[in-house]
DSSP file (Angstrom, degrees, kcal/mol; ACC not computed):
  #  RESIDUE AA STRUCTURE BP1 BP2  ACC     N-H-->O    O-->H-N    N-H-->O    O-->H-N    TCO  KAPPA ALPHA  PHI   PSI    X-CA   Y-CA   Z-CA
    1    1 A X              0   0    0      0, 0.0     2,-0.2     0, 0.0     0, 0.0   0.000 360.0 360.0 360.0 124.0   97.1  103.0   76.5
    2    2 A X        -     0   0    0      1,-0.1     2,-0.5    19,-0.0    21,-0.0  -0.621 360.0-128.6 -71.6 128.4   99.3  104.8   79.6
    3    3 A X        +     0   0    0     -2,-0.2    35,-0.2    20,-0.1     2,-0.2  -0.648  35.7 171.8 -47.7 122.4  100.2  102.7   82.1
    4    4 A X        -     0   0    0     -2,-0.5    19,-0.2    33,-0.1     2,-0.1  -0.898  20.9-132.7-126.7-175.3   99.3  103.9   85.5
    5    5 A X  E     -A   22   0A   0     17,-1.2    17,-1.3    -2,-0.2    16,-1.2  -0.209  15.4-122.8 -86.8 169.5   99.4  102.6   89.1
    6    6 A X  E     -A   20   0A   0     14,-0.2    71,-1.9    15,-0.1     2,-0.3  -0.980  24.3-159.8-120.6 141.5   96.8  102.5   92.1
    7    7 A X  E     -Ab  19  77A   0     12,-3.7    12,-1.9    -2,-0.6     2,-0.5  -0.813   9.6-177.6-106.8 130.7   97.8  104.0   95.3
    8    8 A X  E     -Ab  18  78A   0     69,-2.6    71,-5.5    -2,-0.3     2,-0.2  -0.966   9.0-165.1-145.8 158.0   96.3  103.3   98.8
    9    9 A X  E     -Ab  17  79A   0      8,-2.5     7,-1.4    -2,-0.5     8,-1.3  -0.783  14.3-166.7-105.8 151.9   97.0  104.7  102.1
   10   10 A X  E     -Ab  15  80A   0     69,-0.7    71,-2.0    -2,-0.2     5,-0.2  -0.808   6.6-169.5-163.2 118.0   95.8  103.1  105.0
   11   11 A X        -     0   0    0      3,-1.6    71,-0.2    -2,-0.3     3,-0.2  -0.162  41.6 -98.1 -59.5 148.2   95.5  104.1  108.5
   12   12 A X  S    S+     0   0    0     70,-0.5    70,-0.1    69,-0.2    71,-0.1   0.988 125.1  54.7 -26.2 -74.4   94.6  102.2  111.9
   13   13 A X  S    S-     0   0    0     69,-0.3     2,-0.2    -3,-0.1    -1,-0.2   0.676 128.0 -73.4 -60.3 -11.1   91.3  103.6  111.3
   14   14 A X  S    S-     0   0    0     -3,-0.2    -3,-1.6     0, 0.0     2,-0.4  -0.945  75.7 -37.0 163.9-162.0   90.6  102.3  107.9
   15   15 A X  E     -A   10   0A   0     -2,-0.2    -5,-0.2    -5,-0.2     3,-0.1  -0.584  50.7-174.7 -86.0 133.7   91.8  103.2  104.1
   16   16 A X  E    S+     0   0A   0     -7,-1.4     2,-0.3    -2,-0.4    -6,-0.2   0.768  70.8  27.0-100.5 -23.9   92.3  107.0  104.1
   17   17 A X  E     +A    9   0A   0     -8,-1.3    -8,-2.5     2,-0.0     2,-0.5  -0.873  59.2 177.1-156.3 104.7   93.1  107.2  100.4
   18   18 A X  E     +A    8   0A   0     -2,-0.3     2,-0.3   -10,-0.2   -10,-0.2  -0.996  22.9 175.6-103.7 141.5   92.0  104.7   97.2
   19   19 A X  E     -A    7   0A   0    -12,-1.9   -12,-3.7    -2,-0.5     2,-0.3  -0.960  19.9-168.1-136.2 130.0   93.1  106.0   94.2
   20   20 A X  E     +A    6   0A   0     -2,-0.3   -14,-0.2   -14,-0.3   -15,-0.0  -0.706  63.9  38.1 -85.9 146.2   93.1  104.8   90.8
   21   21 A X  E    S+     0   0A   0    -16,-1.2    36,-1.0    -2,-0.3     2,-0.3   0.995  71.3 179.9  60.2  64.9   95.2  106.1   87.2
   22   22 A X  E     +AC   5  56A   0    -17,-1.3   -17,-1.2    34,-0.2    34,-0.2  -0.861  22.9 174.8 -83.9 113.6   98.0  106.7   89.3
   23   23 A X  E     -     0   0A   0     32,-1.2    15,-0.3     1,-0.4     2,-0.2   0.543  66.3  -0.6-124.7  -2.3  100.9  108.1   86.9
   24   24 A X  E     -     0   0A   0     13,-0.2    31,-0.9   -19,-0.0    -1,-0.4  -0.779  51.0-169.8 172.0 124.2  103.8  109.0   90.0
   25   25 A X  E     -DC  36  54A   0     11,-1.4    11,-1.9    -2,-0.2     2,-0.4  -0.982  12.5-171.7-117.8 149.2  104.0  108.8   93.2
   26   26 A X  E     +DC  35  53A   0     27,-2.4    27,-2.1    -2,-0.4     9,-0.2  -0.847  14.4 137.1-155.3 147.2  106.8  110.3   95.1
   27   27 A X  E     -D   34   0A   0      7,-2.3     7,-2.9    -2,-0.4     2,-0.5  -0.603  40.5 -84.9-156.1-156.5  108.0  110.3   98.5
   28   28 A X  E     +D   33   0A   0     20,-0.3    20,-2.7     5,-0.2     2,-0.3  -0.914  27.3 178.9-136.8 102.5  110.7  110.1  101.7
   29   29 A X  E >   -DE  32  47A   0      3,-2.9     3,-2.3    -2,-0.5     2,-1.0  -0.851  47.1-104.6-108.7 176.5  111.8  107.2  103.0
   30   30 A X  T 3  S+     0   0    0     16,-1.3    17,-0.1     1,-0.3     3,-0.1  -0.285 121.9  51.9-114.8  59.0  114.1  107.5  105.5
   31   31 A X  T 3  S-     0   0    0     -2,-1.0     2,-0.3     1,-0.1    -1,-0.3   0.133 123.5 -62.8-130.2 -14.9  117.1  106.6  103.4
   32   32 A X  E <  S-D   29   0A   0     -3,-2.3    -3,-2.9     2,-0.0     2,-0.6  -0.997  70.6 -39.3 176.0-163.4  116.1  109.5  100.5
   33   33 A X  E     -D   28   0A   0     -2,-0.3     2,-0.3    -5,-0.3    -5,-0.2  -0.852  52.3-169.6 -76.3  97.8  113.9  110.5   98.2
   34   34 A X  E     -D   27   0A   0     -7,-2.9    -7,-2.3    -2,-0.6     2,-0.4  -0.859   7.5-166.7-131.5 152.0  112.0  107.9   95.8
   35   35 A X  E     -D   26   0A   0     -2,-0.3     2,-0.3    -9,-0.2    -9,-0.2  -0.982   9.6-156.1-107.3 106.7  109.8  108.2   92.7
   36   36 A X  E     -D   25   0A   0    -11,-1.9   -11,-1.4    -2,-0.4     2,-0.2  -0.743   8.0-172.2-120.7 153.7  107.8  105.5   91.5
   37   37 A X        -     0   0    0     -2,-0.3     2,-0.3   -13,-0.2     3,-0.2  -0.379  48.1 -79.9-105.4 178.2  106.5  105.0   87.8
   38   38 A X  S    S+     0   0    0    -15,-0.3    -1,-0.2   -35,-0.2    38,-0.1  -0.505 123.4  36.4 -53.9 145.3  104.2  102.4   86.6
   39   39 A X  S    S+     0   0    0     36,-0.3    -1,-0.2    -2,-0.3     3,-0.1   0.296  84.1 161.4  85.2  -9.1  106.3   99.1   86.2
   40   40 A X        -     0   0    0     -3,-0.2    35,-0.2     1,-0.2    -1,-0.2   0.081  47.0-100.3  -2.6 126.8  108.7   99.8   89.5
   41   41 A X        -     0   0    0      1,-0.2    -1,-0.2    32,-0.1    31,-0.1  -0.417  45.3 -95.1 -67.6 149.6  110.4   96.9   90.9
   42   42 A X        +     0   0    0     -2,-0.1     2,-0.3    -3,-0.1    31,-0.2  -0.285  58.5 159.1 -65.3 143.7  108.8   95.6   93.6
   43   43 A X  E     - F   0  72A   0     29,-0.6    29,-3.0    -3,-0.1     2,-0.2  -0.950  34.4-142.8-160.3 162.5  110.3   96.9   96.9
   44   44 A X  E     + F   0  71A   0     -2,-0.3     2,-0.3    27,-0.3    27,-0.2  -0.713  36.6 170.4 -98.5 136.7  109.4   97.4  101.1
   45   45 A X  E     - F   0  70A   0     25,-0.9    25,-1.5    -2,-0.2     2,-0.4  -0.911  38.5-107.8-143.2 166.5  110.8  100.7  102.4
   46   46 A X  E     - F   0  69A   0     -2,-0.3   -16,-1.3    23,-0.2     2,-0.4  -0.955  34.1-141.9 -99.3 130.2  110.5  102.8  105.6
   47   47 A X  E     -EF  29  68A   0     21,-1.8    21,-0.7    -2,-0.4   -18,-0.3  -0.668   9.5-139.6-112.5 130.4  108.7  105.7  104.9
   48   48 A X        -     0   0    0    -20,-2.7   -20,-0.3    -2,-0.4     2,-0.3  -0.395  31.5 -98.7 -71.7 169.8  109.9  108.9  106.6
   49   49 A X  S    S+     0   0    0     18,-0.1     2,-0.2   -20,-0.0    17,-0.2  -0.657  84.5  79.5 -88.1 134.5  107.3  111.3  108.0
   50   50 A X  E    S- G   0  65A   0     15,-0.7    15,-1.8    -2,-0.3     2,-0.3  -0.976  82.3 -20.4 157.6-139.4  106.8  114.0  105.6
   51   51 A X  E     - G   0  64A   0     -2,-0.2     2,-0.4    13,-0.2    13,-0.3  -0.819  39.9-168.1-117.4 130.2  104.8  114.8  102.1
   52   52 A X  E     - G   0  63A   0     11,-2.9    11,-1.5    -2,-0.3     2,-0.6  -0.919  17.0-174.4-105.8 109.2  103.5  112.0   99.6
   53   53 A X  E     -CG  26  62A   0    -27,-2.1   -27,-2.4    -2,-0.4     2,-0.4  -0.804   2.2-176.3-111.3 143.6  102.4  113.6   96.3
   54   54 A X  E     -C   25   0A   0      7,-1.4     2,-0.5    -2,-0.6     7,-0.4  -0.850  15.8-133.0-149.9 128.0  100.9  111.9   93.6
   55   55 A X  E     +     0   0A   0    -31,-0.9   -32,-1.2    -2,-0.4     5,-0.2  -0.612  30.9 140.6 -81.1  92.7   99.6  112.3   90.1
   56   56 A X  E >   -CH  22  59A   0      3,-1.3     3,-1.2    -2,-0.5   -34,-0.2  -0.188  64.6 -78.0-106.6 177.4   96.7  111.4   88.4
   57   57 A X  T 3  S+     0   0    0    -36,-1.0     2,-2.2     1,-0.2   -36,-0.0   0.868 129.3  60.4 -32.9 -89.2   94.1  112.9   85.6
   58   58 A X  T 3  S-     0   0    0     -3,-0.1     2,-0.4     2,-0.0    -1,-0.2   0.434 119.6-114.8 -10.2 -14.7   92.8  114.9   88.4
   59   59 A X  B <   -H   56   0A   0     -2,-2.2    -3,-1.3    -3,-1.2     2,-0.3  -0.772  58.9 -16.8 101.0-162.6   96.3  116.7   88.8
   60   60 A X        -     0   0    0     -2,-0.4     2,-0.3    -5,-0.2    -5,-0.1  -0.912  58.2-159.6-105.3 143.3   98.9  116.5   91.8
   61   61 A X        -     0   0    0     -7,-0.4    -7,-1.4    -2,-0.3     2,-0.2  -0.612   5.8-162.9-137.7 138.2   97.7  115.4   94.8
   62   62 A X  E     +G   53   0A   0     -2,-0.3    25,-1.4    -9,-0.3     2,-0.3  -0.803  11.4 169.0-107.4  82.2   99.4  116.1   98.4
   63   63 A X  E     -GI  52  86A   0    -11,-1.5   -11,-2.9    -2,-0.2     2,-0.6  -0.847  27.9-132.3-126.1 175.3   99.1  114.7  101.4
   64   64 A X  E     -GI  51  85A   0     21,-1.1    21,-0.6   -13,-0.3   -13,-0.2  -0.842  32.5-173.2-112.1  77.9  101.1  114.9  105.0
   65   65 A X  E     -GI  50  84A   0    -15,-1.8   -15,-0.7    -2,-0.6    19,-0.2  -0.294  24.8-130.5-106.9-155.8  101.9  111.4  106.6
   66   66 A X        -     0   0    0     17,-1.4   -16,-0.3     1,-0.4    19,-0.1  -0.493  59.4 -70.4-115.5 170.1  103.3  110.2  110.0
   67   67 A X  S    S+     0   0    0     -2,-0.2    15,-0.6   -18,-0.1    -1,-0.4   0.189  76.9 128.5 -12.3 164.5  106.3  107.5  109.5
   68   68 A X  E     -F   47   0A   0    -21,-0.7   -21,-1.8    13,-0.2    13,-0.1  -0.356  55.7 -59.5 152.3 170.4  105.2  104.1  108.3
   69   69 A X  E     -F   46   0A   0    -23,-0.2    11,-2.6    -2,-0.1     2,-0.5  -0.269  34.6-152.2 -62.3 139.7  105.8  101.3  105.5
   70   70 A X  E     -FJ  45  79A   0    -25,-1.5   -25,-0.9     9,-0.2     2,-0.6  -0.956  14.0-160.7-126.7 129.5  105.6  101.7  101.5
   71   71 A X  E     -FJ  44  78A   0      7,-2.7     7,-1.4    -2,-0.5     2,-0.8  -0.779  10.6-174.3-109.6  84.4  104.7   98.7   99.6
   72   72 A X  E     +FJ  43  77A   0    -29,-3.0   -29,-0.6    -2,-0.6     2,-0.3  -0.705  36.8  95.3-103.5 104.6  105.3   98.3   96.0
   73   73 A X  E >   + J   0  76A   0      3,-2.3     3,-1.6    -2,-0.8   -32,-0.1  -0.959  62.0  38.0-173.4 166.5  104.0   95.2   94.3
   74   74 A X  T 3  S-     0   0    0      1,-0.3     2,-0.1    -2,-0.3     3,-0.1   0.865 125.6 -57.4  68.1  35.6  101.1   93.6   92.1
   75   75 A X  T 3  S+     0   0    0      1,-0.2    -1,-0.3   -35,-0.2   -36,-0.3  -0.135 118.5  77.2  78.7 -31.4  100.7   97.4   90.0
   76   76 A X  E <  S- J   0  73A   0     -3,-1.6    -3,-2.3   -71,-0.3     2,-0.4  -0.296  72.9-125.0-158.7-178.0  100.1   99.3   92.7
   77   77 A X  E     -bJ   7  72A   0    -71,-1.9   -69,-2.6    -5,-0.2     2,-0.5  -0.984  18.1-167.2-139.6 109.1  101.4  101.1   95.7
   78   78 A X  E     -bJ   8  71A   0     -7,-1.4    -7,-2.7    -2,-0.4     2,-0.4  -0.878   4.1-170.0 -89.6 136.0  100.3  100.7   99.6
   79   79 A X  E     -bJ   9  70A   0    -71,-5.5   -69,-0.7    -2,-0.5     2,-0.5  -0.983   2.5-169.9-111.4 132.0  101.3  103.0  102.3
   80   80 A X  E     +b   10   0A   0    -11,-2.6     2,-0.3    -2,-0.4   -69,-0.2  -0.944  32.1 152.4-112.9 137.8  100.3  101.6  105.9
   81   81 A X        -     0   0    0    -71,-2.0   -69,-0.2    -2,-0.5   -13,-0.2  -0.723  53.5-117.7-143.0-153.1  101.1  105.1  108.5
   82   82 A X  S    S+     0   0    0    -15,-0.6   -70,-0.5     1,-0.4     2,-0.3   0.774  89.1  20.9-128.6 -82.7   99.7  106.4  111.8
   83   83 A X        -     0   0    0    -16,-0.2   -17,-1.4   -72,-0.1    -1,-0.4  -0.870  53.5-160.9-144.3 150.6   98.4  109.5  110.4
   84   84 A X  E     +I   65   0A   0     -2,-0.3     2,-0.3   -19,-0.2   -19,-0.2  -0.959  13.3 165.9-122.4 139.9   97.2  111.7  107.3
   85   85 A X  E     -I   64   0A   0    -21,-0.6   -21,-1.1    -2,-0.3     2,-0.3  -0.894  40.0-109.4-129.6 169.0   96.7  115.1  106.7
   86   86 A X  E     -I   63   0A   0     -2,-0.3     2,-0.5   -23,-0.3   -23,-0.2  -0.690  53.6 -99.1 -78.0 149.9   96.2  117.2  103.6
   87   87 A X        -     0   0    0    -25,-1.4   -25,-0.0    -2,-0.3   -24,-0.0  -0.664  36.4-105.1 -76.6 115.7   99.2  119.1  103.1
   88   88 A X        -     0   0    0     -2,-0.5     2,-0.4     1,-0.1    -1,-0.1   0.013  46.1-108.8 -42.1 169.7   99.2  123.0  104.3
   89   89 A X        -     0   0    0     -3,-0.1    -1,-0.1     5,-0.0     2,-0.1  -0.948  36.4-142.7-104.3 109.4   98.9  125.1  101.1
   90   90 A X     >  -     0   0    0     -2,-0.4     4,-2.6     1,-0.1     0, 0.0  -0.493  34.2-115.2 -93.6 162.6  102.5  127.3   99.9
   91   91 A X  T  4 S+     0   0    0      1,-0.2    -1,-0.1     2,-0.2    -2,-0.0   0.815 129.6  54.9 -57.8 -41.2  102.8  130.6   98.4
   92   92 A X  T >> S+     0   0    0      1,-0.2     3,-0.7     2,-0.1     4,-0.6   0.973 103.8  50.7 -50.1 -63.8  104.1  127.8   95.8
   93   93 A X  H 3> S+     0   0    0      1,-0.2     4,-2.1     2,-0.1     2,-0.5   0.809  90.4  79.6 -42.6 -47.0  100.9  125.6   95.7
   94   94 A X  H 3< S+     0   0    0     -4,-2.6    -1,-0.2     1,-0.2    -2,-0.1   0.111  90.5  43.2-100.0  66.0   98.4  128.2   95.0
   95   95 A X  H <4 S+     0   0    0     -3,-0.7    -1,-0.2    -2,-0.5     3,-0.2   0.431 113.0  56.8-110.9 -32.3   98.6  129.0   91.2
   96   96 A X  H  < S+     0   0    0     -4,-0.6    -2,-0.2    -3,-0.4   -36,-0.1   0.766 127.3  16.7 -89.2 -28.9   98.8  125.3   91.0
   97   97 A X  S  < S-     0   0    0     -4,-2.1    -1,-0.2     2,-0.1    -3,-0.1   0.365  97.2-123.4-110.8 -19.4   95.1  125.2   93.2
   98   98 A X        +     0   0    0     -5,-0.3    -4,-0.1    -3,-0.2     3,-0.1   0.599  65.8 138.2  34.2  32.2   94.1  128.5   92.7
   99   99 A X        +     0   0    0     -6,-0.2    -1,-0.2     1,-0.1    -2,-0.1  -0.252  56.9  16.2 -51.8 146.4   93.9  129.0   96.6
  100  100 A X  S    S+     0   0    0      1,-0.2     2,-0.3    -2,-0.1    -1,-0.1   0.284  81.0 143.9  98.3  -7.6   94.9  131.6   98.4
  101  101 A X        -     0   0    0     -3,-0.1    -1,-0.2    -2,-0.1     2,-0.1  -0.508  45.6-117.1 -93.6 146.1   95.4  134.7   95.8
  102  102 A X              0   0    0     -2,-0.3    -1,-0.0     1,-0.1     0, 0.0  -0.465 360.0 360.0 -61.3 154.3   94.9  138.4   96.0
  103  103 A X              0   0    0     -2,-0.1    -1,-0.1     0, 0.0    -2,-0.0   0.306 360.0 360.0 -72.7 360.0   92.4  139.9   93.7
């Protein structure tokens, strides 16, 4: 059986994101770059503003957040921020999405 994680994101205005069979998240806090597996020691960081991507069955997953705290403990992964977006779509992104191509 693969370990995975569950991730949630969670806004003033409520939880913007539960996700379960979590296999990577990775993201910017605003001392670097960090990656987390399943089994990750538990840590607090400060989360830069920027892109949180994370991997699941479903594929990789993008989204755009504001500053705010990353929480790692108990299996799983909380982010508390200010704001979410979906992440704009790159010349990179759409083979991966199959957005956005000429015919």
């Amino acid at each position: 059986m693969v370990e995975t994680l569950w991730l949630r994101v969670i806004t003033p205005e409520g939880v913007h994101l539960r996700a379960e069979g979590v296999q990577i998240v990775e993201a910017w806090l605003t001392d670097g770059a960090i990656g987390i597996l399943p089994r990750h020691a538990p840590l607090v960081a400060a989360l830069a503003p920027g892109e949180l991507v994370y991997e699941d069955e479903g594929g990789r997953h993008t989204l755009t957040l504001a500053a705010g705290i990353l929480r790692v403990a108990e299996g799983g992964i909380t982010v508390l921020t200010t704001k979410v977006t979906p992440a704009p779509l790159t010349p990179q992104s759409w083979g991966e999405r199959g957005e956005g191509r000429d015919p």
